[in-house]
Structure formats: C-alpha cells, structure tokens
N, C-alpha and C positions, 0 to 999 in steps of 0.2 A: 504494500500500500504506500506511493508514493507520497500519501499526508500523514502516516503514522508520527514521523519526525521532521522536525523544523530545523535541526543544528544538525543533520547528519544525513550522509548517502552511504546505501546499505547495498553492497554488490553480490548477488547471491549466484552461485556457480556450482558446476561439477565438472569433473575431467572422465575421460574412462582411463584413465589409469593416474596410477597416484603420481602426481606432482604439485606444485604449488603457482597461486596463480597470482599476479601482478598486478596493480594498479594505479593510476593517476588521474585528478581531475584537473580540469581548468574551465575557468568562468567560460560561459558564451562568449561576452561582451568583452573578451581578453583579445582575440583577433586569430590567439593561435588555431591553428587547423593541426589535422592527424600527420597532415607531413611536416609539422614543428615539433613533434612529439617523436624522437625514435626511442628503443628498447632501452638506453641508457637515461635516458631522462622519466624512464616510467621504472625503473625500477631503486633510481635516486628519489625516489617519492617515498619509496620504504612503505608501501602500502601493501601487505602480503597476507595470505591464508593457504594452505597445506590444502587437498583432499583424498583422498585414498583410493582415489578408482570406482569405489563404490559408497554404496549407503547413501546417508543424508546429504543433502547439499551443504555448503560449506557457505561462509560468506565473509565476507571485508566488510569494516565500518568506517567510512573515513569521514572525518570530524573537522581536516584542516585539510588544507590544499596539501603539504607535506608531512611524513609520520618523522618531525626531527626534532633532537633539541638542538637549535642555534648554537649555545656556546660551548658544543660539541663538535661542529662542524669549520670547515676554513672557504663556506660558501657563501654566497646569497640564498637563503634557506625564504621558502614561501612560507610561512604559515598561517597564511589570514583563516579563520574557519568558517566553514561551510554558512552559508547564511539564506536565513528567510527570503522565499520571494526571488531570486536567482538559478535563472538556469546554468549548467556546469554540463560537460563534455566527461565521458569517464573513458579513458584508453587503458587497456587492459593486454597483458600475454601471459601465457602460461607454460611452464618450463615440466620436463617431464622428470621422475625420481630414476626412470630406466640405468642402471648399471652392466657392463660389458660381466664375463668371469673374470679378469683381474682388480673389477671394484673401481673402473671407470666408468666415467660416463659417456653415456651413447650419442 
C-alpha cells in the first residue's frame, strides 16, 4: 500500500535463487534519469536485503536517499529523507550468492 507510510519507500522482492538485492532512490524532480545511475552508484547507497531463493519475499526500507553515516565516509553523502508528497525513482540490481567448487564466485 503505497499510503501505508509517509517517511519511507518499502521495496518488496524475490530472487529465484538466493542472492541479495540493491537499491537507490532519487527525487523525480532531481533531473537524474536511469542512465545517471550505474551499478556503483546504486550500491554506494548501501540500501540492501538478502533472499534465499525461496519462501517469503524479502524487502528494503529506505528512509533516506543514502543508508550512510556522513562522518564515516570521505564523500558527498545524500541523506535528505524520504519525504511526504514527493515522487522518487527507485533503481535496483540484484547480485546472485552462486559459488564455483573452489568457493568463488560465479
């Protein structure tokens, strides 16, 4: 239900197989589009959730444009939070858990 919450965007998902999935938002009214967004700048968002392939869906909450603390980072960190009454773009990937038999990944 997209009126449930007013301070938060709730990204609900499954994978068929277990890996963990990605996300970032950004205002409409920001300019950016999906080709200003690549895989690194959605995963500097630090917006994440695990699922296992099966069962329940999984989901992400994000509350702020960035999942960061500032004086943790040596960036321009976004954190304004999610706000009433504004639409937001959500860009998402999903990265698989698949391991090779020496315990890499595939």
């Amino acid at each position: 239900d997209p009126t449930a919450f007013n301070d938060r965007l709730i990204v609900t998902f499954a994978l068929n197989e277990a890996g963990t999935a990605y996300c970032r938002v950004s205002r409409l009214d920001s300019g950016e589009t999906a080709a200003d967004v690549p895989v690194n700048r959605i995963l500097a968002a630090s917006w994440s959730a695990y699922h296992g392939g099966s069962g329940p869906d999984s989901t992400i909450t994000i509350t702020q444009l960035e999942h960061v603390v500032p004086s943790q980072t040596i960036r321009d960190d976004e954190i304004s939070p999610i706000l009433e009454a504004t639409q937001y773009n959500i860009y998402c990937v999903a990265k698989d858990s698949a391991i090779d038999s020496n315990g890499f990944p595939r």
